[in-house]
N, C-alpha and C positions, 0 to 999 in steps of 0.2 A: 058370381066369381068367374064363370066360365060358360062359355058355348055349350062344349063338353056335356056329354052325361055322365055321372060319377053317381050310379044308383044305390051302388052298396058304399061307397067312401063315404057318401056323402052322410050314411047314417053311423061312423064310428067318430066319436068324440071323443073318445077312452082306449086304451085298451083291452078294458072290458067287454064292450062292446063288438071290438073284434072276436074277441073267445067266444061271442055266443053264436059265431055263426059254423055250420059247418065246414070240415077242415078243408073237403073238396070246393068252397066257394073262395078259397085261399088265392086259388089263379088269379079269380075274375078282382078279385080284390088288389092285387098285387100288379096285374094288368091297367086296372083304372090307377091307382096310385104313381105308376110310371109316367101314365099320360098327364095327369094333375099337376108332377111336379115339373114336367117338359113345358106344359102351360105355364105355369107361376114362373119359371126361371128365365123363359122366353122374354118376360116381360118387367120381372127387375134386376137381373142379371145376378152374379154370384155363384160359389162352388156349385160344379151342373154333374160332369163326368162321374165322379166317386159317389155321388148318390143314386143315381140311376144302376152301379152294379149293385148295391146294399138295400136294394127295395124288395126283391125277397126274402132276405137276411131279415130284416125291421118286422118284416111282417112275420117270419115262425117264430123270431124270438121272444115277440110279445104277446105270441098264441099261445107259448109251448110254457111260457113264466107267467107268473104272476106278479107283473108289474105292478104300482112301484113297490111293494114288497120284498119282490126280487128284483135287484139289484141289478141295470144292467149300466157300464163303464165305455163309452164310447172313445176309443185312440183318432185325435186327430178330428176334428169336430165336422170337420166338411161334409163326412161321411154319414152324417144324421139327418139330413135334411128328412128322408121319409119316415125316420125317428119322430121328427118336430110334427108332422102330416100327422101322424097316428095318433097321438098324444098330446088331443088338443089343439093344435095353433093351425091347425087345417085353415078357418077361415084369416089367418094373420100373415098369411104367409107372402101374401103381397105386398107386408111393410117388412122384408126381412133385408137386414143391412142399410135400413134406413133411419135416419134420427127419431129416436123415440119408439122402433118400429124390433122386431125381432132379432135376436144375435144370430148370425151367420156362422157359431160355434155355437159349444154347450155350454151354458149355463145355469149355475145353480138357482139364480136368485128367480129363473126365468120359468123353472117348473119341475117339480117334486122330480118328475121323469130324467130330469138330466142330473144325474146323479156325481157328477163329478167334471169341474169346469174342462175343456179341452181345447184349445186353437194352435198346441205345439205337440209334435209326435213322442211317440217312447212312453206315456204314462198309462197307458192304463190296466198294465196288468200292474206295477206297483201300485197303484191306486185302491184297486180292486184288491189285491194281497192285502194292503193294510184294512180295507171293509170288511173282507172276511174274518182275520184277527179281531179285529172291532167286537164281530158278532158273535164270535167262541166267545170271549169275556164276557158279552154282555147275557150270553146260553142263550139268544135266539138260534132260526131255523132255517132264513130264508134263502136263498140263492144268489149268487156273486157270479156275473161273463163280465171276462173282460171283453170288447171285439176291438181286434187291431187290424191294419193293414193298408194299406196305398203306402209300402216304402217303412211303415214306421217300425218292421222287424229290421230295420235295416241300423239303426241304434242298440248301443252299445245299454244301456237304461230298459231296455224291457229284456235280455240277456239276463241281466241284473235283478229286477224281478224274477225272472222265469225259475235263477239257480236257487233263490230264497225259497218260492213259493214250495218247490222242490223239497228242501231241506224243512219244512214247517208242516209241508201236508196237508193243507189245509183243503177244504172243498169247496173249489172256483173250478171255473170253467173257463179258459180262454177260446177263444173264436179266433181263428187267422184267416182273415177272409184277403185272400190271395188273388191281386187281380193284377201281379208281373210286375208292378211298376215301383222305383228305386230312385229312378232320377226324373222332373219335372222338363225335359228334353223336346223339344219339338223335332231335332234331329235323327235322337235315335235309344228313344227311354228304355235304360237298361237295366236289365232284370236282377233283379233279386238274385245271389250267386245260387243261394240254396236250392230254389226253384229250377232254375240252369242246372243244377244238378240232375235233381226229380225230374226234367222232362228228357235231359241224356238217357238216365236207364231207361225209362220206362216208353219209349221211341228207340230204345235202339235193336237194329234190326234181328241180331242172337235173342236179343230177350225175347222178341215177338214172335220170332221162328218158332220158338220153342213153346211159344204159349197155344200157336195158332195149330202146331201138329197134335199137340196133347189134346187139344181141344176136338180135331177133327178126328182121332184115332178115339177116344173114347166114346164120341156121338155115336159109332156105329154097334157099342158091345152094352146096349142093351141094359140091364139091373146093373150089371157089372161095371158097365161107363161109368152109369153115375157115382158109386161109389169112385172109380177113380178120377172122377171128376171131380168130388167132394175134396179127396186127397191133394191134388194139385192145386185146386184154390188155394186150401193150405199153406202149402208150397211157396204160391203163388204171396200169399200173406207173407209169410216168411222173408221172403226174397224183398217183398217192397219194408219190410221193417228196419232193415239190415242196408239197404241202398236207398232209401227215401229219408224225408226230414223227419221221419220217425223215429230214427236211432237216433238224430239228439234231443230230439224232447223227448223220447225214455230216458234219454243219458242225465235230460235235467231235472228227472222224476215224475214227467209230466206219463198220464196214459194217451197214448196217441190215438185219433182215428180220423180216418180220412183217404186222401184229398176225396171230397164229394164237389157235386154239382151243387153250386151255391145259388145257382138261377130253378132249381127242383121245390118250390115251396112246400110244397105236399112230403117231399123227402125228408127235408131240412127240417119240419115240425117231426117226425118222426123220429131223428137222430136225435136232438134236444130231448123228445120226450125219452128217450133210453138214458141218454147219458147225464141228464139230470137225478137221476137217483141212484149217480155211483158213489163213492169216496173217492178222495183226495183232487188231487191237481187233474186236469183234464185240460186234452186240447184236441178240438176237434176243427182240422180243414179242410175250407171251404174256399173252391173256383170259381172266381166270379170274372164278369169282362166288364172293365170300365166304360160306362158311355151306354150299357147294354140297353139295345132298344129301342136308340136312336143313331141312327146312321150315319148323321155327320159328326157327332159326339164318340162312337166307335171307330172313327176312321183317322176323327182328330183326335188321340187320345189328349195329348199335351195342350193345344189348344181349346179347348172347351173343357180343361180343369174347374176354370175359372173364366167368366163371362161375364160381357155386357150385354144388356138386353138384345135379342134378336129374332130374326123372320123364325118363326117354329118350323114353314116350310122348308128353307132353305138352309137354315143353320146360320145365317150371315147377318153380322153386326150391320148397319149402319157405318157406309168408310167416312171419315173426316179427316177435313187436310190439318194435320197438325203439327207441332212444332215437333223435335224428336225428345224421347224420354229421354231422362238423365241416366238412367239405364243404359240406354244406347250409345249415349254422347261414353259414358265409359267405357260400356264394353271397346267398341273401337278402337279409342285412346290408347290402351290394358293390348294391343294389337300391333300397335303403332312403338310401342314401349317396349316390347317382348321383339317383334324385327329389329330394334336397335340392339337389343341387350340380351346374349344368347342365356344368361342367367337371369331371365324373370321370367317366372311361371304362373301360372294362374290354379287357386283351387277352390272347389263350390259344395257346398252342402247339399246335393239334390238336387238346388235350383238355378241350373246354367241360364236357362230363358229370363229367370226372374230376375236375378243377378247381372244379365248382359254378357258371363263369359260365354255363351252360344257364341258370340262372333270368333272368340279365341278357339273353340270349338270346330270349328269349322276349316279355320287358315291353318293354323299349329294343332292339331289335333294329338302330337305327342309331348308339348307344352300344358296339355290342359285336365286337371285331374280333380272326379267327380268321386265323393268319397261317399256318398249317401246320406241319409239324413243324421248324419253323426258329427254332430259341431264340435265336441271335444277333442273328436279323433281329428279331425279338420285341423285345428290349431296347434295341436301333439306334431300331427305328419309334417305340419308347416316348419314348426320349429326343428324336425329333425333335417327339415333339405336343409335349410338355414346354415345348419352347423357344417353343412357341406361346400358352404359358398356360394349357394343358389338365393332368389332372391324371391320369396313366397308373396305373392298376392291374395291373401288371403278373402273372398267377395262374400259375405255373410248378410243377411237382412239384421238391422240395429235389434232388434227383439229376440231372433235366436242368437244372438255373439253371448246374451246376456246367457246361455246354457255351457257358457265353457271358459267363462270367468276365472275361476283358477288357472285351466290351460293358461290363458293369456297372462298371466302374474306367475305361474310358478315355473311354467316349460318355456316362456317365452321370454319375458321382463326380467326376472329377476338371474334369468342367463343371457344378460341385452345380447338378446338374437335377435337379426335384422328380419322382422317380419312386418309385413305390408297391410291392417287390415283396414278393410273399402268397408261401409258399414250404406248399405240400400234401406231407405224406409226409414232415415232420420227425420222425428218429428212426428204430424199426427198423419197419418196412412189412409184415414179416411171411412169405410167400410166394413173392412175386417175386425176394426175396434178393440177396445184395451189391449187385448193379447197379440197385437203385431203394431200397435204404438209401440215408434223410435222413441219414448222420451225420456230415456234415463241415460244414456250413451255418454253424453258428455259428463254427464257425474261419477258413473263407472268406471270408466276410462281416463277421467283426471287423476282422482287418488292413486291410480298407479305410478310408482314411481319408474322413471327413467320413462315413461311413455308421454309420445308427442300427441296430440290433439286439433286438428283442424277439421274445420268445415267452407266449402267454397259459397260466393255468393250466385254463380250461372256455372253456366256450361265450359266456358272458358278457361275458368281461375276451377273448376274439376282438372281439367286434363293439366293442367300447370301442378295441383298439384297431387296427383297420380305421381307424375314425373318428380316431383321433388319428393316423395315419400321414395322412390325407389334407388333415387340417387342418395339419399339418407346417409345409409351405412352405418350407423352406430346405435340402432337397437328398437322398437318396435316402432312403430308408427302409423295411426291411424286416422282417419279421414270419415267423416260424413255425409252424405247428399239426401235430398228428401227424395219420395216416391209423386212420380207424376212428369209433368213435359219440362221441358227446361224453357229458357226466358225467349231463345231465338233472336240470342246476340251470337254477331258474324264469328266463326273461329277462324283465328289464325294459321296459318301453316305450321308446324313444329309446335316444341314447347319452350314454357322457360321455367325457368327453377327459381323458385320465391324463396325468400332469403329467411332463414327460422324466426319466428315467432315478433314478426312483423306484419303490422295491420298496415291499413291505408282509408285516406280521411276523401269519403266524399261530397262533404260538402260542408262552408264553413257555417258556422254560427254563433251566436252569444248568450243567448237565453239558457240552452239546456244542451247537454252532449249525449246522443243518443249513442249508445256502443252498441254494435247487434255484430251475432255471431250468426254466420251461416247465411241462407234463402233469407230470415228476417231483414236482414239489409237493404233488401231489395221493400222491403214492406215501411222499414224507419224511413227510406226516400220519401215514397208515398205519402208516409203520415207527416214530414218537414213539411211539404207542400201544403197539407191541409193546416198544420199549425202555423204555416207563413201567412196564410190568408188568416188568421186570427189577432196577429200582429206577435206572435211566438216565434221566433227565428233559432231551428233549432240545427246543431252540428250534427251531422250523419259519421260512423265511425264501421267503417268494415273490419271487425277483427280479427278474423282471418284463422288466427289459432288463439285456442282457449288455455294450450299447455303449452311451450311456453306463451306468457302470456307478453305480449307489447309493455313492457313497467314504463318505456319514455312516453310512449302515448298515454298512461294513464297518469302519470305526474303531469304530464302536459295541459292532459283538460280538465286534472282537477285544478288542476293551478289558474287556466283563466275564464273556466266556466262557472255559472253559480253553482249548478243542478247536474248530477250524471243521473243517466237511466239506462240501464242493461235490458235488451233483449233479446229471448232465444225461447225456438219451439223445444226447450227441455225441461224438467223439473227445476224448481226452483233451486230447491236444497242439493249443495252441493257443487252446482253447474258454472256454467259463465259468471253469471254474477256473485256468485260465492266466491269467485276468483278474483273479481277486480276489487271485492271488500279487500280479502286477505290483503291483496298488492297496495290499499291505500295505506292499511295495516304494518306493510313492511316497509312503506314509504315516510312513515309517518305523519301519512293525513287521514287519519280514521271520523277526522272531525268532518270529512268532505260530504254533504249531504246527498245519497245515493239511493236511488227508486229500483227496487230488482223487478223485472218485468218478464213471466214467464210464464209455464205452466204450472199449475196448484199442486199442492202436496194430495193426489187421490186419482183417482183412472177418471179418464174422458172416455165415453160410451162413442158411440158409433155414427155415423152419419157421413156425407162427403166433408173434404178437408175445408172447403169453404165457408158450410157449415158451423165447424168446429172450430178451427180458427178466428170467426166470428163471434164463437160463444165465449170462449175463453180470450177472448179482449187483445187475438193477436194478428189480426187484419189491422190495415193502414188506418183505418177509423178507429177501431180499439186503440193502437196505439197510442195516437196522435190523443184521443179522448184520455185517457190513461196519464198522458204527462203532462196535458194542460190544468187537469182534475189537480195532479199533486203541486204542480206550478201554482194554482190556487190558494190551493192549502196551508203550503206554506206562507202566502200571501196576507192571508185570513189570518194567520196567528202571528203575524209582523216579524216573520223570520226574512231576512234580504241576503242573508250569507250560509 
């Protein structure tokens, strides 16, 4: 596996295995395991930062429990990587995020140990609440931790756990393993408020006066000190229950203790073993530093969240000259939109880098508003500038917008409030796998009424239309783009405003009319050309928008083509092509023979998008294979119309 020597990793297969060593060998274990995963991730790249602070954490928790027996609930799955080390997949970890190869989140189906899926924040103390009910019912015994943290207290959903588990009593344990971080920022990740709290009193300078005289005045009286010493600890407790995040997790029934040193493994087994044998709700937190223990990863917090393979010495990727991400091509744009128009604002989940509003960030920095990992409240705060006449951009990844699905229909739509949302990561994402596949977006987002729907085919016809979503004005509107570079077609200066729910035909034919929504457009060219060489001449059709939908262009080709074929990187049910049925439907040409061409009804696993794409038959060769296959077909059964 490694140069490295990993003398005791190498012998834990289990978590059993760890339990039988003594607790003092916990360091050298916890040490090698830091270095193991700095190798492994050097070399296939993937969440790096959050797992290297939780490589103490992994390791008492699964000395101090009895795994899998006991139950432990991971928020936020990035943060398992030396979960996955411990618990088996030690020698697999250099197929992790690769096709066929290990989930880069938790998974059920992937080992008894991950006890509950995770690649979206805020679930795992309801998770872990609903396990522990489970197990009163069922009258077992065993032990329930949630662990949250990188940001995921920052949701409105584990609040919401916290007041139930509160009000139930039951006996779980949450973990808050506390490493500052709120927003995915490369500028300037911003802390957790509560925390901002917690380091105000307990740094500010009365408090410390006062602990450091108490301190020095009783060192010198002897029997008597210590007793007063003993007293002002007390005190000292007192003080931080009543001014620390203690007073609201007692407020929400939770017993508090803490903040501890989360990088202490010898400590952190000791705490677990106390507080595992108390009643009710518990929350014990824990300090950790993201990145702990590698240098360029503690320095970069934000960039080296998430990584491509790189020098272990240096910390540094591999540069390539590349086209720019669609990411950037917006963020920019979203910049350019906001200097014309003093009422467009921009808002992010967390993820300004991810999302591209960093550049908004940076220019208009009182334009631009990071609400934490709380997608519901995102789309709520949206709709209330809204109502003020301001014009919300709201930048969401297509996989979390799907956590605030009502907001969108009930706070936004169904009060046509002019909100803006940009949906990053439409289609298959590549790596990250099922749980951050865009591929429902279009189907989600159609059935809402009064809401618009498009997706661009490049970089261009994005910032066009960015710009025509914000010139809108009559009620929500949303847009998609995939994850990854864009095509490195020239952009023009300014924008223009596409005219609603008008497609554009690139290129003609007679055979068959390919209709594709989105980046697939670019893939239908592709596949023309390989069915041109076959002697299949087929029409390329840019749809442009899915809601409304082009009805003259779709009477147009059903009218003198034989064959239509929809394609789009989204489910099938429901999406693009469920829409051009409906519109032959309302046209009345339902007789028009129609090929839906899409993703399957079931999750695509993990892999690069090229990959994946490839597998599910939506590269230029699937395609093109795809619609000469049904061109066939019906050929074979002497269908000509």
């Amino acid at each position: 596996m490694s140069d490295l020597p990993f003398p005791l990793l190498s012998t834990i297969d289990s978590p059993a295995d760890l339990r039988r060593l003594d607790v003092q060998d916990l360091r050298k274990v916890a040490a090698e395991l830091r270095d193991f995963l700095i190798d492994c991730v050097s070399k296939t790249g993937g969440h790096f930062g959050a797992g290297l602070g939780t490589v103490e954490l992994a390791v008492a928790l699964h000395y101090a429990f009895d795994t899998p027996e006991d139950k432990l609930i991971w928020d936020t799955g990035h943060q398992a990587y030396p979960h996955k080390i411990l618990t088996g997949r030690r020698d697999r970890m250099l197929t992790i995020r690769k096709l066929q190869g290990l989930s880069g989140f938790l998974k059920r189906a992937e080992s008894p140990y991950d006890v509950f899926g995770a690649g979206h924040a805020n679930t795992a103390i309801s998770a872990g609440l609903g396990i522990a009910a489970a197990r009163d019912l069922a009258g077992d015994s065993y032990k329930v931790v949630s662990i949250v943290g990188d940001g995921s207290l920052t949701g409105g959903m584990a609040y919401e756990g916290m007041n139930n588990a509160g009000l139930l009593k039951k006996n779980m344990i949450v973990v808050l393993n506390d490493n500052q971080m709120v927003s995915l920022s490369s500028e300037k990740p911003n802390l957790w408020s509560i925390h901002n709290y917690f380091n105000e009193v307990l740094t500010h300078p009365t408090y410390n006066k006062f602990k450091a005289n108490v301190w020095e005045l009783t060192g010198k009286l002897d029997e008597f000190g210590d007793r007063l010493r003993a007293v002002a600890h007390k005190l000292e407790s007192g003080l931080k229950a009543v001014m620390t995040p203690g007073m609201l997790f007692e407020a929400l029934g939770f017993r508090y203790f803490g903040p501890f040193n989360g990088h202490n493994v010898v400590k952190l087994v000791e705490i677990f073993e106390h507080v595992k044998e108390l009643n009710g709700p518990i929350l014990v937190h824990v300090l950790t530093v993201k990145g702990k223990g590698y240098g360029p990863a503690e320095q970069e917090i934000t960039g080296m969240h998430g990584v491509t393979p790189f020098d272990r010495v240096t910390g540094q990727s591999p540069k390539k000259e590349e086209r720019p991400a669609y990411t950037t091509v917006f963020g920019k744009a979203l910049v350019e939109v906001c200097q014309q128009d003093r009422r467009v604002v921009g808002i992010t989940a967390a993820m300004p880098d991810g999302t591209g509003l960093i550049h908004l960030h940076r220019e208009m920095p009182e334009r631009f508003f990071d609400v934490g990992i709380a997608e519901q409240h995102a789309v709520t705060f949206a709709a209330g500038m809204a109502t003020e006449g301001y014009v919300p951009v709201v930048a969401i990844y297509s996989t979390f917008l799907q956590r605030a699905f009502d907001q969108v229909v009930h706070d936004c739509a169904l009060q046509d409030l002019h909100v803006v949302f940009v949906l990053d990561r439409g289609g298959l994402v590549g790596a990250d796998g099922p749980t951050h596949h865009g591929t429902l977006d279009l189907s989600y987002l159609r059935c809402i009424p009064n809401m618009v729907v498009m997706a661009p085919k490049d970089e261009q016809e994005l910032r066009d239309m960015l710009f025509t979503a914000v010139r809108y004005g009559k009620g929500p509107i949303a847009l998609r783009y995939p994850r990854g570079n864009a095509l490195g077609v020239s952009l023009r200066p300014g924008f223009q405003e596409l005219p609603l729910g008008r497609s554009e035909t690139l290129r003609g034919g007679r055979d068959i009319a390919l209709l594709a929504v989105g980046t697939m457009a670019n893939h239908a060219m592709e596949a023309a050309e390989i069915l041109s060489k076959q002697g299949i001449e087929a029409e390329v059709v840019n749809a442009r928008f899915v809601k409304p939908l082009d009805l003259d262009m779709v009477r147009d080709v059903a009218g003198r083509l034989p064959v239509v074929m929809t394609i789009e990187d989204n489910v099938i049910v429901g999406g693009f092509g469920s829409a051009v049925c409906e519109a032959l439907q309302s046209l009345q040409k339902a007789d028009t023979p129609v090929k839906l061409h899409g993703l399957p009804d079931g999750w695509v696993e993990h892999g690069t998008p090229a990959e994946l794409y490839q597998l599910v038959k939506l590269d230029a060769a699937g395609i093109a294979d795809t619609a000469a296959s049904y061109l066939r077909s019906r050929q074979t059964h002497g269908i000509t119309a």
